[in-house]
VMD Tcl script that draws the C-alpha trace (Angstrom):
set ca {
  {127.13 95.33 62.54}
  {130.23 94.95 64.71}
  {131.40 98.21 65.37}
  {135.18 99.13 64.20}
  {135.66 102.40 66.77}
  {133.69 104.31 68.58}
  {132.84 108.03 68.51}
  {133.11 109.89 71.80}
  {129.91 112.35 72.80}
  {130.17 114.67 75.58}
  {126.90 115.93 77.19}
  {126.83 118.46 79.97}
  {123.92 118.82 82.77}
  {123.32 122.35 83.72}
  {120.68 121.58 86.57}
  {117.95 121.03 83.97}
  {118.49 119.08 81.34}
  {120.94 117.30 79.04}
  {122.54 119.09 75.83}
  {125.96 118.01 73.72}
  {129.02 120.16 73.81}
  {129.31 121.59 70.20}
  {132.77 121.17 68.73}
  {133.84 117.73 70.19}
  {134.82 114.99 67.98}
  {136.98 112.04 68.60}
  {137.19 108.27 68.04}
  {137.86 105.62 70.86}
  {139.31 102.18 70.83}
  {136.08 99.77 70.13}
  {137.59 97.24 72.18}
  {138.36 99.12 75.46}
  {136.63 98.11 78.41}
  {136.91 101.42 79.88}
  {137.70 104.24 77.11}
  {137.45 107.06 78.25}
  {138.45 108.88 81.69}
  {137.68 112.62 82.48}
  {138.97 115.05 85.52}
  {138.49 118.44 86.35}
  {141.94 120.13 86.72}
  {142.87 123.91 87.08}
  {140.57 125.85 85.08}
  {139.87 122.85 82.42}
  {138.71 119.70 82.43}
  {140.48 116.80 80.83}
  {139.22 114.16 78.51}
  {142.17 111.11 77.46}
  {140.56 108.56 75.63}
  {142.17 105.19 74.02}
  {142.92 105.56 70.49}
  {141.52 102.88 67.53}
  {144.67 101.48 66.90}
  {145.26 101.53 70.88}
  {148.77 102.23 71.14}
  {148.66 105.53 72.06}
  {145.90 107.52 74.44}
  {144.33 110.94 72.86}
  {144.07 114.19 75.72}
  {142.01 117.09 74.49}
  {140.71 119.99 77.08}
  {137.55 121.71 77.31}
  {138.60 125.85 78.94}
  {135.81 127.48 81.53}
  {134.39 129.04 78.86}
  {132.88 125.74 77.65}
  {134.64 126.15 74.15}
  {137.59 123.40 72.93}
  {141.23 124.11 73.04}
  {142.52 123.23 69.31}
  {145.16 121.19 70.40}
  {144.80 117.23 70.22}
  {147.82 115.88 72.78}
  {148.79 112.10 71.46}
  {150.31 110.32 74.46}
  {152.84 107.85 73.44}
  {152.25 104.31 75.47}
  {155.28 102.43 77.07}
  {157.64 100.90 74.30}
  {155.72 97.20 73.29}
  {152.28 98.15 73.98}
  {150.21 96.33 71.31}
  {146.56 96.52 73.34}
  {145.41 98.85 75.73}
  {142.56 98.37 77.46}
  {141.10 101.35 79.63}
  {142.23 105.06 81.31}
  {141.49 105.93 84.26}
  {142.22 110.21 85.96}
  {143.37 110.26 89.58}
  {144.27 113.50 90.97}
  {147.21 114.81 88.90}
  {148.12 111.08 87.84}
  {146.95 109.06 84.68}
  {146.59 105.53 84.85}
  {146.46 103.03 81.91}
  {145.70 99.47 81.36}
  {148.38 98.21 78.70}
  {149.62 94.96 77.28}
  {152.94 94.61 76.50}
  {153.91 91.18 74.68}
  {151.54 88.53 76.24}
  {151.28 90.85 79.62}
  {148.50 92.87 80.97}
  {149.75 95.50 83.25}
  {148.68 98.73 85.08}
  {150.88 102.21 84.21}
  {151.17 105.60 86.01}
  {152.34 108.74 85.01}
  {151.75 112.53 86.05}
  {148.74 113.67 83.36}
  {150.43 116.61 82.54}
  {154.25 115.10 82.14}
  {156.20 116.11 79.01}
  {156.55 113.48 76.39}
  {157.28 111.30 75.99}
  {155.77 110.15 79.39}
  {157.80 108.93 82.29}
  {155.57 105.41 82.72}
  {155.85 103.50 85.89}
  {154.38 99.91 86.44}
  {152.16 99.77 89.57}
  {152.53 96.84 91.88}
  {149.11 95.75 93.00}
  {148.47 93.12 95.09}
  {146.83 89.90 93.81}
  {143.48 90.58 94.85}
  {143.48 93.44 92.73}
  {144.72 91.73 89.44}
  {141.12 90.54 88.26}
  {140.53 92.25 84.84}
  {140.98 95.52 83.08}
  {138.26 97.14 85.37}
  {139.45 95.74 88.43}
  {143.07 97.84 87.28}
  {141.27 100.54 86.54}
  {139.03 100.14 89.91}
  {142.38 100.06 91.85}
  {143.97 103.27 90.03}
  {140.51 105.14 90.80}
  {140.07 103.85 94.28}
  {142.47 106.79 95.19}
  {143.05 105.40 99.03}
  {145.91 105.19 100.78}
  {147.47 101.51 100.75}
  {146.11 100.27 103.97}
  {142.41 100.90 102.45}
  {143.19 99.52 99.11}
  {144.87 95.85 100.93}
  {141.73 95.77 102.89}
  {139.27 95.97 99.89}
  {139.75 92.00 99.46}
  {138.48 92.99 95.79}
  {135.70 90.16 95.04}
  {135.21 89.16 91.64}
  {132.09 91.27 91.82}
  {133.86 94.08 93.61}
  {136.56 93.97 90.42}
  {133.76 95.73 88.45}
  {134.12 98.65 90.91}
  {133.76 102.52 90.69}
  {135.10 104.46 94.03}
  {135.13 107.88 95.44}
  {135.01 109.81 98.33}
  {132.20 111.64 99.96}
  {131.19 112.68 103.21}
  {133.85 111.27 104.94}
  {133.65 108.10 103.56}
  {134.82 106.02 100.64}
  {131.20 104.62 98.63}
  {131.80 101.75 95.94}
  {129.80 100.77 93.75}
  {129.76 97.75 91.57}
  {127.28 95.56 89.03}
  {127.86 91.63 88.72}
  {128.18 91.43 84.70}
  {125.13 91.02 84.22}
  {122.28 93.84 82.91}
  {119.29 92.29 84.30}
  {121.04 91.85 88.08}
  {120.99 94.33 90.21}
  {123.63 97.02 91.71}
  {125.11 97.02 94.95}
  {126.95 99.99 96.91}
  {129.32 99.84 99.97}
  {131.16 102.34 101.84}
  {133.79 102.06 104.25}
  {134.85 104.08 106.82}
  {136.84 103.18 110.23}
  {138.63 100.71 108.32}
  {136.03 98.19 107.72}
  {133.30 97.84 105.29}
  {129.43 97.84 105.56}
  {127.53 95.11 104.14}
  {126.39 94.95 100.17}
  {123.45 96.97 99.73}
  {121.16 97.29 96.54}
  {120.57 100.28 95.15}
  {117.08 101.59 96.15}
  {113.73 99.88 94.07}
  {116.64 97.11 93.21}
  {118.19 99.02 90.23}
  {120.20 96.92 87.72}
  {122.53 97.65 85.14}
  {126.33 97.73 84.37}
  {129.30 99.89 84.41}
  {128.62 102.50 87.54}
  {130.86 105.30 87.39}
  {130.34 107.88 90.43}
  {130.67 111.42 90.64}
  {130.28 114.09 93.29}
  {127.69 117.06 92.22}
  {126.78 119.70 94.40}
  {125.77 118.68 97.44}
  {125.14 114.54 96.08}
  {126.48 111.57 94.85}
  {125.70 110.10 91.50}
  {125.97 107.20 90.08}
  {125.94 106.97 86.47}
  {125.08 102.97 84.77}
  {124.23 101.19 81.77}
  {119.91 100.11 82.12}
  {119.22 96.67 81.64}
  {119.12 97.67 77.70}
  {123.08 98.05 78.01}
  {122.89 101.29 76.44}
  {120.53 103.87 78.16}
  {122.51 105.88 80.49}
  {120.38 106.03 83.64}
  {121.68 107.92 86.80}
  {120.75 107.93 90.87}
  {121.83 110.05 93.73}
  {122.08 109.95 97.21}
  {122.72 112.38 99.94}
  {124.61 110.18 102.71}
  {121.31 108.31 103.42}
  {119.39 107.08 100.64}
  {119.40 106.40 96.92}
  {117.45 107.82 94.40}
  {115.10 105.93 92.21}
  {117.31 105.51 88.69}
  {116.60 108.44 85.83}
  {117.10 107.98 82.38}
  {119.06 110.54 80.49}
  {118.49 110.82 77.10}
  {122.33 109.30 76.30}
  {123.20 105.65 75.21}
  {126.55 104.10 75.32}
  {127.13 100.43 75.27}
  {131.09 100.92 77.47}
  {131.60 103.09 80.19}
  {130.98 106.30 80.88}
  {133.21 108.86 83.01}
  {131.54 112.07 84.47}
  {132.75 114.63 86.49}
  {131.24 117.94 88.06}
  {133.23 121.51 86.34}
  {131.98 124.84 87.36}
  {129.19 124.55 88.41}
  {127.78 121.80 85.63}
  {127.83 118.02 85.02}
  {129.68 116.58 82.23}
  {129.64 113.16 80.86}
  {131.79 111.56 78.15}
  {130.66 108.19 76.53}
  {131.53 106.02 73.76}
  {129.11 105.57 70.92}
  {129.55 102.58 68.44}
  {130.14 103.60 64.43}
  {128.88 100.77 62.66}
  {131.44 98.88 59.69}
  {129.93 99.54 56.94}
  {130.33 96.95 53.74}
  {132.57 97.67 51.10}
  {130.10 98.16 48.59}
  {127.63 100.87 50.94}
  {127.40 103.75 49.12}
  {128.43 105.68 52.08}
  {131.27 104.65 52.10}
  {133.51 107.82 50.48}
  {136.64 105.94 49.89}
  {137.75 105.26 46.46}
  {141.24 104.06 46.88}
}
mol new
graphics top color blue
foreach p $ca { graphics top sphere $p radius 0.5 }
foreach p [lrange $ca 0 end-1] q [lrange $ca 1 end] { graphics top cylinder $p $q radius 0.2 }
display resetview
């Protein structure tokens, strides 16, 4: 069945193995391209995710002790928005990708601004302008302008996760398709190496990338679409991919918080028919 929203897990990595984080329950847009965005910030770290009716984003924190705060922050979206489609966490800034009327456009605020939020459209270049993850790709790319103008952001490249590590920007990217494989750049000296595929020519979609300990991950979709599969690399080589024992068929965001690896994705909740039995309204 089509699904109607989707409920957000959250698994943490502790060096050995995968568990959920008790206490976390929350419902994401089903049609979001990107849902859900996480950062590590002070002593918390920060989950926003798109809300059903996407209008509005949803902000909860997780403290260092690993337990929930109580309070569920609603973000209001700029005044028209009647689709948003995907978060992104930069820093101390939130991003969104919000339609308002007939047009798609990225917004910036400080993540921790009173409400409602001071929303700013960002001017991209058209390059940039492909989808909703090539918004999102330029509101995580993080670079300073000069690095961003030079990306000449392929249709391929529009699909892009970014970060920094080891003195060097790494990007990586799928091509839409689950049975083709990844590819990975970095730049550095303002230029860019060649395309590379990932090592024993993984494929997938929907890389996200995260630095964890002394490595960089990259988390993807399998060529199921919904295993959530994972390689690192230390500055030479890739990994061979991993399965975890998560499936998500959108996005995932990860991020590294003291000391542990966390990963939020979206899991679909199935429409169920009117007369299911399940169902527990009677109105």
């Amino acid at each position: 069945m089509a699904p109607r929203s989707w409920d957000v897990h959250l698994a943490v990595f502790d060096g050995n193995s995968w568990s959920l984080v008790d206490g976390w329950s929350t419902l994401a847009c089903g049609a979001a391209p990107v849902p859900v965005a996480l950062r590590a910030y002070g002593d918390r770290l920060h989950c926003i995710v798109v809300h059903p009716d996407q209008t509005k984003l949803v902000k909860r924190e997780l403290r260092k002790d690993g337990t929930w705060d109580p309070t569920i922050q609603e973000i209001a979206m700029p005044a028209g928005t009647n689709e948003i489609g995907g978060v992104a966490l930069t820093g101390p800034d939130l991003y969104a990708v919000a339609k308002v009327g007939q047009v798609e456009d990225l917004f910036g605020t400080p993540a921790d601004a009173v409400q409602p939020p001071s929303w700013q459209k960002v001017e991209l270049n058209p390059v940039e302008r492909k989808d909703c993850r090539g918004l999102i790709s330029a509101a995580c790319a993080g670079l300073p302008k000069s690095v961003k103008e030079s990306t000449n952001m392929s249709a391929l490249r529009s699909r892009a996760t970014m970060t920094a590590f080891r003195g060097k920007v790494w990007c990586a990217y799928d091509t839409s398709l689950a049975s083709n494989p990844l590819y990975w750049q970095t730049y550095a000296a303002e230029a860019w190496s060649p395309p590379y595929q990932f090592g024993n020519a993984v494929c997938g979609l929907d890389p996200a990338l995260c630095v964890y300990g002394d490595a960089l991950y990259c988390f993807h979709r399998g060529e199921d679409e919904a295993r959530l599969r994972w390689s690192a690399t230390d500055g030479l080589s890739w990994s061979t991919a991993h399965d975890t024992p998560m499936k998500s068929t959108a996005t995932p965001a990860v991020r590294a918080f003291r000391g542990k690896l966390y990963c939020a994705y979206p899991v679909p909740i199935p429409v169920m028919a009117d007369d299911d039995p399940r169902r527990s309204d009677t109105g």
